[in-house]
N, CA, C and O atoms as a GROMACS GRO file, in nm:
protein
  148
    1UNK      N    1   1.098   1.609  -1.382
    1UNK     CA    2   0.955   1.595  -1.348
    1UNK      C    3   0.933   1.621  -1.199
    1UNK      O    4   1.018   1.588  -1.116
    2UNK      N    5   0.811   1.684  -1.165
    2UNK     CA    6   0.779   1.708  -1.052
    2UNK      C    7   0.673   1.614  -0.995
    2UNK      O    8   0.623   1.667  -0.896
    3UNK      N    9   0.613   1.479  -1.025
    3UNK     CA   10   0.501   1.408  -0.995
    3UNK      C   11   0.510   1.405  -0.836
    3UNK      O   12   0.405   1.447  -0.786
    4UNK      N   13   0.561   1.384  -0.785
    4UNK     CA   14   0.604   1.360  -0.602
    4UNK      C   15   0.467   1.464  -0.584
    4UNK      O   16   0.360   1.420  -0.541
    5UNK      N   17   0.485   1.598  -0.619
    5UNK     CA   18   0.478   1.699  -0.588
    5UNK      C   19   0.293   1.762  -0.682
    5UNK      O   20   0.232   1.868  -0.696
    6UNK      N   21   0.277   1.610  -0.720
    6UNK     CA   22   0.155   1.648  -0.790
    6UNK      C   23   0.067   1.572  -0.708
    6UNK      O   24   0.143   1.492  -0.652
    7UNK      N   25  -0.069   1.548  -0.662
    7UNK     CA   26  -0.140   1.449  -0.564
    7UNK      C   27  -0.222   1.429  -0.697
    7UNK      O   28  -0.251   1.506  -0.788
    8UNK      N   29  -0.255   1.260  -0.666
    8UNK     CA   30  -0.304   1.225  -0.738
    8UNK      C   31  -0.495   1.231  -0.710
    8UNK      O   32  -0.523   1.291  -0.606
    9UNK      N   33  -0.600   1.185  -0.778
    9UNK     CA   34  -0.754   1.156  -0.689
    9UNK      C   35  -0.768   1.185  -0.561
    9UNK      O   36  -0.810   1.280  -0.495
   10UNK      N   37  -0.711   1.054  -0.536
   10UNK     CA   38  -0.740   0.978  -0.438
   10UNK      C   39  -0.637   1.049  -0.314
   10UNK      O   40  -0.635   0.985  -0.209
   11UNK      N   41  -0.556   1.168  -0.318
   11UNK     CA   42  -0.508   1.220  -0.241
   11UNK      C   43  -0.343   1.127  -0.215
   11UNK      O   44  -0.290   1.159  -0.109
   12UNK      N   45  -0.284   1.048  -0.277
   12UNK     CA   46  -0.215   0.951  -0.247
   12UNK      C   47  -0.086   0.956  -0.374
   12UNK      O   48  -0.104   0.919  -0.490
   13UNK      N   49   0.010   0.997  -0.332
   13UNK     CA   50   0.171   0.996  -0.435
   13UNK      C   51   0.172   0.869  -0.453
   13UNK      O   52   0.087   0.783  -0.431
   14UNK      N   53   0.299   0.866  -0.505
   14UNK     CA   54   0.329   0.713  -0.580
   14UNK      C   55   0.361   0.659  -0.399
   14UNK      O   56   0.277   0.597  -0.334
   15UNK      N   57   0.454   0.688  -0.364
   15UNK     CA   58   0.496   0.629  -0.250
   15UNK      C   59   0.444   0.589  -0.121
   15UNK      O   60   0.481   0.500  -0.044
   16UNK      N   61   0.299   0.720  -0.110
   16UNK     CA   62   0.214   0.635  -0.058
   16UNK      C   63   0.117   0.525  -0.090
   16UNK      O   64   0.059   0.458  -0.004
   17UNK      N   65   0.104   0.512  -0.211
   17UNK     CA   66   0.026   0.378  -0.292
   17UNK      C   67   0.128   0.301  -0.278
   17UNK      O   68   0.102   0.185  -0.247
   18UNK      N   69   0.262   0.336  -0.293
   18UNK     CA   70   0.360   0.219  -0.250
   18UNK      C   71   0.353   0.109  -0.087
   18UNK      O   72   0.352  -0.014  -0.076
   19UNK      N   73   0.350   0.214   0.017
   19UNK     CA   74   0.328   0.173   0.125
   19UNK      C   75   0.174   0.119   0.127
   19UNK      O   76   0.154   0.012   0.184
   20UNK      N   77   0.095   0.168   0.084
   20UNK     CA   78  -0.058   0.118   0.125
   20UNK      C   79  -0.050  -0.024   0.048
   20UNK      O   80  -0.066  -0.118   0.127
   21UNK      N   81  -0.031  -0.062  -0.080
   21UNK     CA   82   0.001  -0.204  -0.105
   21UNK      C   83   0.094  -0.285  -0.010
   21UNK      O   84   0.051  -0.386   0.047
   22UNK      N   85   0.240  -0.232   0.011
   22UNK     CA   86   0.284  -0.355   0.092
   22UNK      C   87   0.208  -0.329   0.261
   22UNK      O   88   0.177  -0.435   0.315
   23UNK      N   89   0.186  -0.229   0.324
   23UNK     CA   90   0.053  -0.307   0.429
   23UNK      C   91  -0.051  -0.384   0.395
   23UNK      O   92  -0.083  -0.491   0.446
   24UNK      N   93  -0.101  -0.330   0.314
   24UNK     CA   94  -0.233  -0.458   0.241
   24UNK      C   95  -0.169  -0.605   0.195
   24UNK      O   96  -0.243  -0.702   0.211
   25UNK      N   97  -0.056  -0.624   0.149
   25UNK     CA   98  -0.002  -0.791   0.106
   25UNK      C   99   0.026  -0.822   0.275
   25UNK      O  100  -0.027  -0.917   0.331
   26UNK      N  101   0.122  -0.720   0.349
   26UNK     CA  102   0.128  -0.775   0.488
   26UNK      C  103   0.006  -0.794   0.548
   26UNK      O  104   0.025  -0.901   0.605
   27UNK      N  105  -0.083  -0.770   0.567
   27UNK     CA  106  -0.220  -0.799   0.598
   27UNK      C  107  -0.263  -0.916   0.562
   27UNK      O  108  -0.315  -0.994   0.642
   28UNK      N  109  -0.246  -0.941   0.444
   28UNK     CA  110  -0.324  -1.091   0.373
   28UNK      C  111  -0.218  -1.172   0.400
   28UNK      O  112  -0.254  -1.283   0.437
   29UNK      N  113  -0.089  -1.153   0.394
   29UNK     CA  114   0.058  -1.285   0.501
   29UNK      C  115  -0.005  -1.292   0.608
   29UNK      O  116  -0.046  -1.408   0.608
   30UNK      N  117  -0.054  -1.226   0.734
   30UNK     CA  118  -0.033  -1.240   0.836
   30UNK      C  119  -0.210  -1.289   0.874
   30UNK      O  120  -0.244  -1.331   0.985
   31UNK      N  121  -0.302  -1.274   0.760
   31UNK     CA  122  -0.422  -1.365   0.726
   31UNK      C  123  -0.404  -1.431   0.697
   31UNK      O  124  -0.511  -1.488   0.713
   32UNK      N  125  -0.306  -1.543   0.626
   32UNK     CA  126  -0.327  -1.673   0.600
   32UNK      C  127  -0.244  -1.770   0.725
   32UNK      O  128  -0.277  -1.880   0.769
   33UNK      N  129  -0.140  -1.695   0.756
   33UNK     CA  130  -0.068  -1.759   0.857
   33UNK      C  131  -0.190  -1.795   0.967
   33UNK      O  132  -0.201  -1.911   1.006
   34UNK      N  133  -0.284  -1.684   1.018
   34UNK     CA  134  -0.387  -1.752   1.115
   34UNK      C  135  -0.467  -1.841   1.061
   34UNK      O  136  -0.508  -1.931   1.135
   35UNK      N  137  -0.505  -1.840   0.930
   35UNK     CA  138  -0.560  -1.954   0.884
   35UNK      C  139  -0.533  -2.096   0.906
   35UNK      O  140  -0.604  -2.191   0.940
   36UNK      N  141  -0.397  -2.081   0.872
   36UNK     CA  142  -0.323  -2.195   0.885
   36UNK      C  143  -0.333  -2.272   1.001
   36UNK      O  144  -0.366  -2.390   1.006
   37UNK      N  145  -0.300  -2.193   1.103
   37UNK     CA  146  -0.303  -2.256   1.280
   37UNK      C  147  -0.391  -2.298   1.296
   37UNK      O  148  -0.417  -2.347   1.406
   0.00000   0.00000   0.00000
């Protein structure tokens, strides 16, 4: 299979939907930690 190599909609491979979720969960960690303080 060639999917890497196919763009999806939204302009975004698997691996960049990979990275854009774990910045977005790191985002909401590093939002609750200021909450916290």
């Amino acid at each position: 299979m060639i999917k890497e190599h196919i763009d999806s909609p939204l302009g975004l491979n698997d691996r960049d939907a990979e990275i854009l979720m774990k910045s977005v969960r790191f985002k909401n960690f590093i939002g609750k930690i200021f909450e916290n303080m």
